[in-house]
C-alpha positions as CSV (number, residue, x, y, z in Angstrom):
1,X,9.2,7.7,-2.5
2,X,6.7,5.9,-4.6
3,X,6.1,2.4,-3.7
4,X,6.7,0.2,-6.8
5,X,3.8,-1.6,-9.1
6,X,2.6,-4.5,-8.2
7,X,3.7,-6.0,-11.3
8,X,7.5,-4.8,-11.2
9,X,7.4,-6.3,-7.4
10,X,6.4,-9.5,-8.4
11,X,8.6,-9.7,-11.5
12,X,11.4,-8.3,-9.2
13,X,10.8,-11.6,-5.7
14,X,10.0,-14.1,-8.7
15,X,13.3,-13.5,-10.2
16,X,15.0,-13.5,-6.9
17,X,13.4,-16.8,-5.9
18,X,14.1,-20.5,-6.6
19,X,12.3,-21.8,-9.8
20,X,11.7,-25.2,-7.6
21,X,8.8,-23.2,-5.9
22,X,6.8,-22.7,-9.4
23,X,5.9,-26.2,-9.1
24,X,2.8,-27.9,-10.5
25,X,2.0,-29.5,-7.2
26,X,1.5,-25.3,-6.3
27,X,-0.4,-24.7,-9.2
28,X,-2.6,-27.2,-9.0
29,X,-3.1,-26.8,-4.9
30,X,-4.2,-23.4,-5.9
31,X,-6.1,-23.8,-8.8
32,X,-8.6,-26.6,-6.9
33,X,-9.2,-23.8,-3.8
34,X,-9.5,-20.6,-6.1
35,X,-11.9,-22.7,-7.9
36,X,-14.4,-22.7,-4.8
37,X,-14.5,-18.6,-5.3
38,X,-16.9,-19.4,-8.2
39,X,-19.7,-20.0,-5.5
40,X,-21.0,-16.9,-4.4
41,X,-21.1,-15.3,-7.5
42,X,-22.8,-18.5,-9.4
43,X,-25.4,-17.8,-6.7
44,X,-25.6,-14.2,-7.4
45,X,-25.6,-14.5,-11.2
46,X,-28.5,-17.3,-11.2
47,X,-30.8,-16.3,-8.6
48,X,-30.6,-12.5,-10.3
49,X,-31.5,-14.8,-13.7
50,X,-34.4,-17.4,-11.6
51,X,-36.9,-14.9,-9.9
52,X,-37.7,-13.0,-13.5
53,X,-38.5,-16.6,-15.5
54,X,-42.3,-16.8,-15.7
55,X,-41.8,-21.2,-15.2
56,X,-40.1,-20.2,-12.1
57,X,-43.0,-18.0,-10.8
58,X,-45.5,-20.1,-12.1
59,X,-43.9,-22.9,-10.0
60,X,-43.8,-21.0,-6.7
61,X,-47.2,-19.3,-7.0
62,X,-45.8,-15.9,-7.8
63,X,-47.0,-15.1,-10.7
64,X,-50.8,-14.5,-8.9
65,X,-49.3,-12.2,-6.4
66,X,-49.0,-8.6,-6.9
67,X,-46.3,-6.4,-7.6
68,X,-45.7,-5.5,-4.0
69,X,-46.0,-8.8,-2.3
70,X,-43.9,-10.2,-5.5
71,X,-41.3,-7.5,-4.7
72,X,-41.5,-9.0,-1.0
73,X,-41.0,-12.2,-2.0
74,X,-38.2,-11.4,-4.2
75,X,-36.2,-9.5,-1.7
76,X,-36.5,-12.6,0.7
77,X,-35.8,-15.1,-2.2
78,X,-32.4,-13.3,-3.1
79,X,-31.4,-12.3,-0.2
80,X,-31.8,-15.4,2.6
81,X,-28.6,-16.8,1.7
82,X,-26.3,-14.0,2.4
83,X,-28.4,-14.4,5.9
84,X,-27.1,-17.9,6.0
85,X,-23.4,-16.8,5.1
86,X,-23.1,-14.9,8.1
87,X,-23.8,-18.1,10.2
88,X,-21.3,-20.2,8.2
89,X,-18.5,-17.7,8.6
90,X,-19.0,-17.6,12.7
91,X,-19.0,-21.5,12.6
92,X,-16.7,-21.8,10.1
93,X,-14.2,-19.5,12.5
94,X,-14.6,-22.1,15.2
95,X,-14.3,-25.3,13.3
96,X,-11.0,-24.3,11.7
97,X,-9.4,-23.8,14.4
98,X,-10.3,-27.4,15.7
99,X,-10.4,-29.6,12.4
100,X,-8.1,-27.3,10.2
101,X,-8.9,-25.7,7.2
102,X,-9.1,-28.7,4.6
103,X,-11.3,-30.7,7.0
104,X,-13.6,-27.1,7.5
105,X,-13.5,-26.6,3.9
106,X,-14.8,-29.9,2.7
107,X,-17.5,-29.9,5.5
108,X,-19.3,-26.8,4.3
109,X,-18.8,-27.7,0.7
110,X,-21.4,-30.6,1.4
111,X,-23.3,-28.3,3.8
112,X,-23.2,-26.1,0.2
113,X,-24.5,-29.1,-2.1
114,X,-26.5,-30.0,0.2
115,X,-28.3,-26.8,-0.1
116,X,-28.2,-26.3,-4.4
117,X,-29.7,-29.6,-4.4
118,X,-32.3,-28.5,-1.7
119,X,-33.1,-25.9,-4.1
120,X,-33.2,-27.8,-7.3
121,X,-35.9,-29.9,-5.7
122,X,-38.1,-27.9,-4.0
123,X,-41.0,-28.3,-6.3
124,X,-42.6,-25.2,-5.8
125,X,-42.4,-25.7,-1.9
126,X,-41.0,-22.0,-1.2
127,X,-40.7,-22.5,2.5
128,X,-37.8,-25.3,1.1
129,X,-36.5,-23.1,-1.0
130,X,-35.8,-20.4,1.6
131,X,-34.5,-23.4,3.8
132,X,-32.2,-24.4,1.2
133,X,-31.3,-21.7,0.0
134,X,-30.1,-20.3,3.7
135,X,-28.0,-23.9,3.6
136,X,-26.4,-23.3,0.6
137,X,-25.5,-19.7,2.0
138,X,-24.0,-21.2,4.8
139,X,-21.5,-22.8,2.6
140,X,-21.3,-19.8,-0.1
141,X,-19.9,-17.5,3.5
142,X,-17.2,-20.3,4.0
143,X,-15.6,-19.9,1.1
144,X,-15.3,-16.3,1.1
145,X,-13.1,-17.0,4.1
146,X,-11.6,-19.9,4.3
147,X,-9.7,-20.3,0.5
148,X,-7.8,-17.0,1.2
149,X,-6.5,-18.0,4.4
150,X,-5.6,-21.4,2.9
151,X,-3.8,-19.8,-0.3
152,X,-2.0,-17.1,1.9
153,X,-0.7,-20.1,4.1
154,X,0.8,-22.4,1.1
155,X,2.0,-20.1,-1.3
156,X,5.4,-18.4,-1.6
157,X,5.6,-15.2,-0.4
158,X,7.2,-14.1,-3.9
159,X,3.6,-14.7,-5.5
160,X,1.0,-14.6,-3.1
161,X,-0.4,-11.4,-4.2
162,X,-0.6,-13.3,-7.8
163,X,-2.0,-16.3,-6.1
164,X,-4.7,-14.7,-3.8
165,X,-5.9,-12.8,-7.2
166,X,-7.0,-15.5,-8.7
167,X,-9.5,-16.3,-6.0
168,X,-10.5,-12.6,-6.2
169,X,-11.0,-13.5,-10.1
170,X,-12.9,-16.6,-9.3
171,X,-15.7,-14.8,-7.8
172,X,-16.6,-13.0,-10.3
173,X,-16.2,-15.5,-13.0
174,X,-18.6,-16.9,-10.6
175,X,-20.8,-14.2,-11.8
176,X,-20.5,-14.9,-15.1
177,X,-21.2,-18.5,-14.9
178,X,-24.5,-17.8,-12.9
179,X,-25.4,-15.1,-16.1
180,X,-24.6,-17.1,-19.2
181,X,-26.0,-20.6,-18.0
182,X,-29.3,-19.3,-17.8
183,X,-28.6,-17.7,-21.0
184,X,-27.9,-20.6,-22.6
185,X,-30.8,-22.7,-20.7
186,X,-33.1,-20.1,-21.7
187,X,-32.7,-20.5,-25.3
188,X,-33.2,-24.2,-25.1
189,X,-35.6,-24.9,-22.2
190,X,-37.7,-21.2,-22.0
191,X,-41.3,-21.6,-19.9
192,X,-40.4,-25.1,-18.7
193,X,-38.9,-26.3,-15.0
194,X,-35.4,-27.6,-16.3
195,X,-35.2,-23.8,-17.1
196,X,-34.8,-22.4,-13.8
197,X,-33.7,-26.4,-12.7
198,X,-30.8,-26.8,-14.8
199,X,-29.0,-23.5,-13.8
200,X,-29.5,-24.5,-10.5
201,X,-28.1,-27.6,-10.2
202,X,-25.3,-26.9,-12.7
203,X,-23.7,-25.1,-9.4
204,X,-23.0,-28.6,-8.1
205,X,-20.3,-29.5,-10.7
206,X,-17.6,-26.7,-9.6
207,X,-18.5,-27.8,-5.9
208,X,-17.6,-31.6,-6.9
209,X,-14.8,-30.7,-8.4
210,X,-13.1,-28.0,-5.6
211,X,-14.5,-30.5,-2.9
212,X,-13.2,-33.8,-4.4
213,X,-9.6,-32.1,-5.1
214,X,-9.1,-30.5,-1.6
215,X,-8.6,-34.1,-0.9
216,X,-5.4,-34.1,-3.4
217,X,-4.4,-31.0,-1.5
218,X,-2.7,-30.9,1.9
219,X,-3.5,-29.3,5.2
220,X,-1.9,-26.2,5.7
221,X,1.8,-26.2,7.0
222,X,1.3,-23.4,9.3
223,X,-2.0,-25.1,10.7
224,X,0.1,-28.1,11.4
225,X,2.8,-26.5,12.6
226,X,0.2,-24.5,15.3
227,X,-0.8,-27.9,16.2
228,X,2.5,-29.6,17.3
229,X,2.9,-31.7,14.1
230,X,5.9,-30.4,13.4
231,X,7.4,-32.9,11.2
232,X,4.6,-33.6,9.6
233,X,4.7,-29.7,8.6
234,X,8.0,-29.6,7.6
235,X,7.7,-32.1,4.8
236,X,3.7,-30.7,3.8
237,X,5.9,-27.3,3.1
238,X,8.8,-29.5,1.4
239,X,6.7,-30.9,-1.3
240,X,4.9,-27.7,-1.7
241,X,7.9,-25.9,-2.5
242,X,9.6,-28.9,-4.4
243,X,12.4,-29.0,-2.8
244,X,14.3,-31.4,0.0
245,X,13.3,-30.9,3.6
246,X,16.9,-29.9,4.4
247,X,17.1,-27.2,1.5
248,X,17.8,-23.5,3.0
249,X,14.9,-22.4,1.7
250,X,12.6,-24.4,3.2
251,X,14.5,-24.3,6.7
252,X,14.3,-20.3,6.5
253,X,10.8,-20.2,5.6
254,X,9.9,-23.0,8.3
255,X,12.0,-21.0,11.0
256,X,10.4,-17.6,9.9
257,X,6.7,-19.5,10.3
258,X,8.0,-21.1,13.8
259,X,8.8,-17.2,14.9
260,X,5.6,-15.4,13.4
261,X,3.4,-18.3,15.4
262,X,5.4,-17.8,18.7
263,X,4.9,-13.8,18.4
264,X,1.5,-13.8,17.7
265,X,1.3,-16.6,20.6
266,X,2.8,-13.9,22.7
267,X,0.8,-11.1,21.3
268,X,-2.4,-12.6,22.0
269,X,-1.7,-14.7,25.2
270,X,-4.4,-14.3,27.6
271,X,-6.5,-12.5,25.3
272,X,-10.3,-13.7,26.1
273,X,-13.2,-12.6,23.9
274,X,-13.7,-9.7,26.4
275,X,-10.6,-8.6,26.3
276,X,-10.4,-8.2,23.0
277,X,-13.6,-6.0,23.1
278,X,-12.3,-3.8,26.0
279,X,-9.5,-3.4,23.8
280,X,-11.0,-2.6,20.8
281,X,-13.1,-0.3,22.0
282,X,-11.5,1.5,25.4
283,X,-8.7,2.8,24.0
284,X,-9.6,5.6,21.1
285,X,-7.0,4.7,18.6
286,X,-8.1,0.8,18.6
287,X,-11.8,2.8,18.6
288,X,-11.5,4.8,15.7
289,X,-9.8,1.9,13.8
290,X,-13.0,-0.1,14.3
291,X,-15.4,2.6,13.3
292,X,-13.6,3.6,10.1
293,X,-13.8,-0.3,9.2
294,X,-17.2,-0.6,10.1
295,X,-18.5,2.7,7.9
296,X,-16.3,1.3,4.6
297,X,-18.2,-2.2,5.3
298,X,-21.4,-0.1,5.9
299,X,-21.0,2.1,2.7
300,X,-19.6,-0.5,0.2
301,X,-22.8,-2.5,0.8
302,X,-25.5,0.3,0.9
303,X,-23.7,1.8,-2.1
304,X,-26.0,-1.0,-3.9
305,X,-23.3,-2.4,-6.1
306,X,-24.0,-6.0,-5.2
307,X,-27.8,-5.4,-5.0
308,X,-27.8,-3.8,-8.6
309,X,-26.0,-7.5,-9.7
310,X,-28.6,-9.5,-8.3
311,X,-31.7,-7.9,-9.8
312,X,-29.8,-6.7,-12.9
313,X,-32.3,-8.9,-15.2
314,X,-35.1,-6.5,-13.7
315,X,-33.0,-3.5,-13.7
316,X,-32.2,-3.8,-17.6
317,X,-35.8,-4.4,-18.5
318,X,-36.1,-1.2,-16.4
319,X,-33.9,0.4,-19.1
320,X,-35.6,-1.0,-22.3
321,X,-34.4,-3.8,-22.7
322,X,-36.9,-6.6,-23.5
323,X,-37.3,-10.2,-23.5
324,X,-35.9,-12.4,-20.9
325,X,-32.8,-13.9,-23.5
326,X,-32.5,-10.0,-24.9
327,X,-31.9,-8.8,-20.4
328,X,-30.0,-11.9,-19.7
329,X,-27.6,-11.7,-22.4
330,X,-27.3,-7.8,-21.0
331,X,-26.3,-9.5,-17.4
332,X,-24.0,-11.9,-18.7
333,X,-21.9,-8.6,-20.7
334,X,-22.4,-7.0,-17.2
335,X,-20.7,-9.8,-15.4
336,X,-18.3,-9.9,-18.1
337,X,-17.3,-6.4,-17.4
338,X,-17.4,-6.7,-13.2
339,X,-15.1,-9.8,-13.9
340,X,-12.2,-8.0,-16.6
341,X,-12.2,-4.8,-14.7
342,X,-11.8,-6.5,-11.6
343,X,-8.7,-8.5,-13.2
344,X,-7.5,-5.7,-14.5
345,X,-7.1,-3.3,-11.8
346,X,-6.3,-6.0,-9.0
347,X,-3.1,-6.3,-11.2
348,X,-2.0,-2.7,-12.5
349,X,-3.6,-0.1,-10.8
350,X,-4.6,-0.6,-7.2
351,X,-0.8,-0.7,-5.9
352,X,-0.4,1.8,-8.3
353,X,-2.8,4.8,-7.2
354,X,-3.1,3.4,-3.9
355,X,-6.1,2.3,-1.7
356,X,-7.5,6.1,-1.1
357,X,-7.4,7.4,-4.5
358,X,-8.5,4.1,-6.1
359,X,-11.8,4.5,-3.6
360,X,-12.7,8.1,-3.9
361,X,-12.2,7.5,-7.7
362,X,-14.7,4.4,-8.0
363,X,-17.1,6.0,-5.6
364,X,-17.1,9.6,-7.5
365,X,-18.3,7.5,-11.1
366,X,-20.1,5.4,-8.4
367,X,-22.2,9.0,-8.0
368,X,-22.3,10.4,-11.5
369,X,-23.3,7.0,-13.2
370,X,-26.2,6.4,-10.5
371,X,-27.2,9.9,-10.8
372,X,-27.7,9.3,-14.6
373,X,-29.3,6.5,-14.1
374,X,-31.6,7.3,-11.9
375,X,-32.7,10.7,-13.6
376,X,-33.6,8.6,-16.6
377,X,-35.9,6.1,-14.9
378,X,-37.5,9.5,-13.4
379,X,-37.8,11.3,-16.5
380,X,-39.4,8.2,-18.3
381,X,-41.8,7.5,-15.2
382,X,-44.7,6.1,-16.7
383,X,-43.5,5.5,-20.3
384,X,-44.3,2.3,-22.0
385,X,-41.4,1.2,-24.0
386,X,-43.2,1.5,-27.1
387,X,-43.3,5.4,-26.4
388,X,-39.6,5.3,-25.4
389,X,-38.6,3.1,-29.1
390,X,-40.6,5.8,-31.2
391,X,-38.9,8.6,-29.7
392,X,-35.0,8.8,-30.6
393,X,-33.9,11.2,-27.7
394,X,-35.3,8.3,-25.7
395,X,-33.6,5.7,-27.4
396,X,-30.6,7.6,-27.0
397,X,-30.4,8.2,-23.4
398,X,-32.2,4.4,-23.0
399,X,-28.4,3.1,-24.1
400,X,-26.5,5.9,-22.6
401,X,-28.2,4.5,-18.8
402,X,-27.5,0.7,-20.1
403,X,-23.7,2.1,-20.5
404,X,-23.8,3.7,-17.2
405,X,-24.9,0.7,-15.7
406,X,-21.8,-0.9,-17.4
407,X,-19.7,2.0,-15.9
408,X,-20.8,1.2,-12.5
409,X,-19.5,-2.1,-12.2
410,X,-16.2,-1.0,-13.1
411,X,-16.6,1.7,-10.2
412,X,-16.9,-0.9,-8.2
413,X,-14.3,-2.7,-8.9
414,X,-11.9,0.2,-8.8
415,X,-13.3,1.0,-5.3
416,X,-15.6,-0.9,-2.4
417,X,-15.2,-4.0,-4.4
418,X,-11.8,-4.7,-2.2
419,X,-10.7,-1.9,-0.5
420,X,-12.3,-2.3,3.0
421,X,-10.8,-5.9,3.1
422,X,-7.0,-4.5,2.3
423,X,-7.3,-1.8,4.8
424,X,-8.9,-4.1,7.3
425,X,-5.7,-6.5,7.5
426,X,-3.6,-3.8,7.9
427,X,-5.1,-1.2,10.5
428,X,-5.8,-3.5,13.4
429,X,-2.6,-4.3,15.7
430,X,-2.4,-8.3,15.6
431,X,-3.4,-8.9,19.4
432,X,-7.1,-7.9,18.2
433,X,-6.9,-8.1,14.5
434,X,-8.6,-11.7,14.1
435,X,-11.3,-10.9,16.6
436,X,-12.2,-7.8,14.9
437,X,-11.8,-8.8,11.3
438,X,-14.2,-11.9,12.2
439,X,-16.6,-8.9,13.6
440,X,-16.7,-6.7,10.3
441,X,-17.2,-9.7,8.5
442,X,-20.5,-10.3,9.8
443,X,-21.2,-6.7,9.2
444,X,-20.6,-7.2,6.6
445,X,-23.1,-9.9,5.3
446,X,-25.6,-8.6,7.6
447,X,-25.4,-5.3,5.6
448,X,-25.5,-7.6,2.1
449,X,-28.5,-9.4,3.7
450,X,-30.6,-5.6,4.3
451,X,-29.9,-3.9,1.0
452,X,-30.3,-7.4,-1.1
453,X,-33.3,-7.7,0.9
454,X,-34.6,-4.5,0.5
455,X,-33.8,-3.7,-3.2
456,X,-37.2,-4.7,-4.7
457,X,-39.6,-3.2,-1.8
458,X,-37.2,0.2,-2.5
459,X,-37.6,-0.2,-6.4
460,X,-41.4,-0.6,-5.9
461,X,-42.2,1.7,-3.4
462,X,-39.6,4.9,-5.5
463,X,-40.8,4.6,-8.5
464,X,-37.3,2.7,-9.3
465,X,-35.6,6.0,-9.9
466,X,-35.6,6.5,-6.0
467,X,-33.2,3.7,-5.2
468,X,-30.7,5.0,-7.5
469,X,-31.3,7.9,-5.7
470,X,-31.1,6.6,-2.5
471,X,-27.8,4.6,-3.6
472,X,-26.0,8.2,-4.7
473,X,-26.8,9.9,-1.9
474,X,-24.5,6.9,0.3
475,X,-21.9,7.3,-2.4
476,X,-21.8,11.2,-1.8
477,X,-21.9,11.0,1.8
478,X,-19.2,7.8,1.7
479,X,-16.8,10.1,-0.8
480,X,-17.2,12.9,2.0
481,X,-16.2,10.5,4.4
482,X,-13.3,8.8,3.0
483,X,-12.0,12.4,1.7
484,X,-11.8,13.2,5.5
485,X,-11.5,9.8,7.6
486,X,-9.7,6.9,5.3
487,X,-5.8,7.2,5.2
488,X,-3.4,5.7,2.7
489,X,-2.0,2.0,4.4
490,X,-0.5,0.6,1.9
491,X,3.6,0.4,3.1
492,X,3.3,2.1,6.2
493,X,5.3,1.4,9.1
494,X,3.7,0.2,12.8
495,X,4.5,3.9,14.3
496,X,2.8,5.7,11.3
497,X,0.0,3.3,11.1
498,X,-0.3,4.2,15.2
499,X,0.0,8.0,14.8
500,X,-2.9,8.6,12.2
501,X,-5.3,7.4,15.1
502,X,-4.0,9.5,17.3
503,X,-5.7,12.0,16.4
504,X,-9.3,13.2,15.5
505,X,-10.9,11.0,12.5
506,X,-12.0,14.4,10.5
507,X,-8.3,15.8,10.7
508,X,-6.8,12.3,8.8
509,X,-6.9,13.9,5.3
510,X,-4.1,16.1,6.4
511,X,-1.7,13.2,6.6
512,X,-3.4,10.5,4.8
513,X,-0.7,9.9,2.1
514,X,2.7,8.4,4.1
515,X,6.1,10.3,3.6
516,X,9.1,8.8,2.2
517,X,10.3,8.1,5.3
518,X,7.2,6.0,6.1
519,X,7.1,4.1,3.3
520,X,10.9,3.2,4.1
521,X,10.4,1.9,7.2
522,X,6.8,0.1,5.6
523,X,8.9,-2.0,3.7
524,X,10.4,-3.9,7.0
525,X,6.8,-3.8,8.1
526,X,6.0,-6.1,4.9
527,X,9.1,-8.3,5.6
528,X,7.8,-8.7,9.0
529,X,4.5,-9.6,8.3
530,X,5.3,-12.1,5.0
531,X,4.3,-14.8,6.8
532,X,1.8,-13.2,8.9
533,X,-1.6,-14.7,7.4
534,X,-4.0,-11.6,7.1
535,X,-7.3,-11.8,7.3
536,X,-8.8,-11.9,4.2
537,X,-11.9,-11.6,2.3
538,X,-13.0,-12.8,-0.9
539,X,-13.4,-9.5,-3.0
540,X,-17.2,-10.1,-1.9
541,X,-19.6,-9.0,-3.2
């Protein structure tokens, strides 16, 4: 039985459901904390942009260093605020649980401005600019945590796929933002502070705007609820779903959150932090669901996806392309593509092909398109461009590795862009699934913080074509591991979700796609867990 499209499920629950629920009060509450999804790939986009402008490493004395201590300094430059987002999302874990998540959320937001504007004004101090810079990331690791949970817990159950998209979407826009404001600077303000200043700075307007709004929002029903405010919850979840606190609608969906919080009450009682490791990691099923998690976290990072977006300024004038508006007009196209693709298939195709065959497919053009890649920057070792533009076989395979480049970021959206954080909320049994989803996640940035730090030092020291190198080689032994280890998990039931780590993690191919029968019985699962807030990550990175 084929599970249906995302698309004809949604069209299918928003027919079914009451139009009071499509409210503007909704809308708006979502818009404000999607908004905040900008952040981390503004950063990305403008920092990618700031350590190749010649005013910007004239400022920080790194235009005198050479190429491997500038390569050094790079790597730390870009990459100490994904070391500061793994702190944020640790204290950011604790502190929502005590002040809630608008309170949390508007906390870190300062804690981010605080850091853009830290960087704005550094003045060429780069010990403040590291220090600010690991503030701001702080912030940036919040909100790749907390807006998801928030949207999950205020939005209809008919839409929250549609509604925790557009937080997915955010990010990358975020991207694009961080491209195509330096492009724009550039052509105004090129060789002069407010060129590198501007860009910066600018990230302080969406952070005004998602901070000062979360105070139009409300605090999360389910929080409130979990705290004993339960009147005070009960209307929060009236006016978001525009209705009358008596309506049956609201009273179902209140009673249905009262009975998720009491079983997961019951499901973790007595749980201690040791606990939950003995229990992750005695018994081998819980054991091989934490490994499995930990190698797609491991192998969506070192696949150099995210590291290829923040030096591709460098990377395109690896491929030819010259002049610092000519590569960061190239970035901004590139973001452009990470950000439509990523629409794209979040909607049509990833319910559609499923979680397995979505990865194996973006990590097999992963391969070819960093293979290409990398065999040009080999074979033109040691050309200057002018010898590349007066030769047209050159030329030709020049634009062919600028398209590959292109390729690759829709590979990644089609695969490691968001499939270890789907499968994540869905393999863990809920007595440990917080505990070890909070774990992977700072995996995960530590992983972001060594290949973001490395990718310079790796460029300089191969010859550049070695890191693509490098980078295939992961994707080829990642593809060889998901053919073998990942299972489909999309509408499976609890007792077929249990059997497939029963048994050995090499044998999971031979029943990684669910029967009919499974996906049946998957459906209740889903009902079950409706109101069950999943961990979720933003579709990092």
């Amino acid at each position: 039985m084929a599970k249906p499209s995302f698309i004809a499920t949604t069209v299918a629950n928003v027919k079914n459901s009451p139009r009071e629920i499509f409210n503007w009060y909704i809308i708006v509450c979502t818009c404000l904390w999607s908004f905040s999804g900008v952040a981390k790939g503004f950063d990305e986009g403008n920092i990618a942009s700031l350590v190749v402008m010649k005013a910007f490493k004239l400022k920080f004395g790194l235009a005198s260093q050479s190429d491997s201590e500038y390569a050094n300094t790079k790597g730390w430059i870009v990459s100490i605020a994904t070391a500061g987002a793994v702190f944020g999302c640790i204290f950011c874990i604790h502190l929502t649980t005590i002040l809630g998540r608008r309170l949390a959320f508007q906390i870190f937001t300062v804690v981010y401005i605080a850091g853009v504007l830290g960087q704005t004004f550094s003045n060429g101090n780069l010990s403040g600019l590291y220090a600010s810079r690991f503030i701001a990331g702080m912030g940036i690791g919040v909100t790749t945590i907390l807006p998801s949970i928030y949207l999950a817990e205020i939005s209809p159950s008919s839409i929250r796929g549609l509604v925790t998209l557009q937080y997915a979407c955010c990010q990358q826009l975020g991207v694009v933002f961080g491209f195509f404001f330096n492009y724009g600077i550039t052509k105004s303000f090129a060789g002069s502070n407010l060129q590198w200043q501007l860009p910066t700075v600018l990230q302080v307007i969406p952070a005004i705007i998602w901070g000062l709004g979360s105070f139009l929002t409300p605090e999360s029903p389910r929080f409130l609820l979990n705290k004993g405010r339960r009147s005070e919850a009960l209307t929060t979840l009236a006016r978001l779903r525009g209705m009358s606190e008596d309506h049956q609608y609201v009273q179902d969906e209140f009673n249905g959150i009262e009975t998720q919080l009491s079983h997961e009450a019951d499901a973790v009682a007595g749980v201690s932090f040791i606990d939950a490791v003995k229990e992750t990691f005695g018994p081998i099923t819980n054991r091989r669901r934490f490994f499995l998690m930990f190698f797609a976290h491991l192998f969506a990072q070192w696949s150099g996806a995210n590291a290829i977006t923040q030096y591709s300024p460098t990377i395109f004038g690896y491929l030819g392309i010259e002049g610092q508006e000519s590569s960061f007009l190239a970035t901004g196209i590139y973001a452009i593509v990470k950000f439509v693709s990523t629409l794209v298939f979040s909607v049509v195709g990833i319910d559609f092909i499923g979680r397995r065959r979505s990865l194996m497919t973006g990590i097999t053009l992963q391969i070819v398109t960093l293979t290409y890649v990398g065999a040009y920057l080999g074979v033109t070792n040691g050309r200057s461009s002018t010898s590349i533009a007066s030769d047209s076989s050159a030329i030709h395979a020049s634009q062919a590795a600028i398209v590959a480049i292109y390729l690759h970021a829709v590979a990644w959206s089609v695969g490691w862009f968001s499939i270890p954080y789907l499968v994540s909320s869905e393999v863990f049994p809920i007595r440990i699934r917080s505990p070890n989803v909070s774990a992977l996640m700072a995996f995960h940035w530590a992983f972001y913080f060594g290949c973001s730090r490395a990718m310079p030092s790796l460029l300089a020291a191969t010859d550049r074509y070695g890191a693509f190198a490098f980078f295939a080689s992961i994707c080829c032994i990642s593809l060889v591991y998901v053919f073998f280890a990942m299972p489909e998990t999309a509408g499976r039931s609890l007792e077929s979700m249990d059997s497939l780590f029963d048994r050995p993690w090499y044998t999971v191919w031979k029943v990684a796609y669910p029967k009919p029968e499974e996906l049946l019985q998957g459906h209740q699962r889903d009902d079950e867990d409706d109101l069950e807030v999943k961990p979720h990550v933003s579709h990092k990175n």
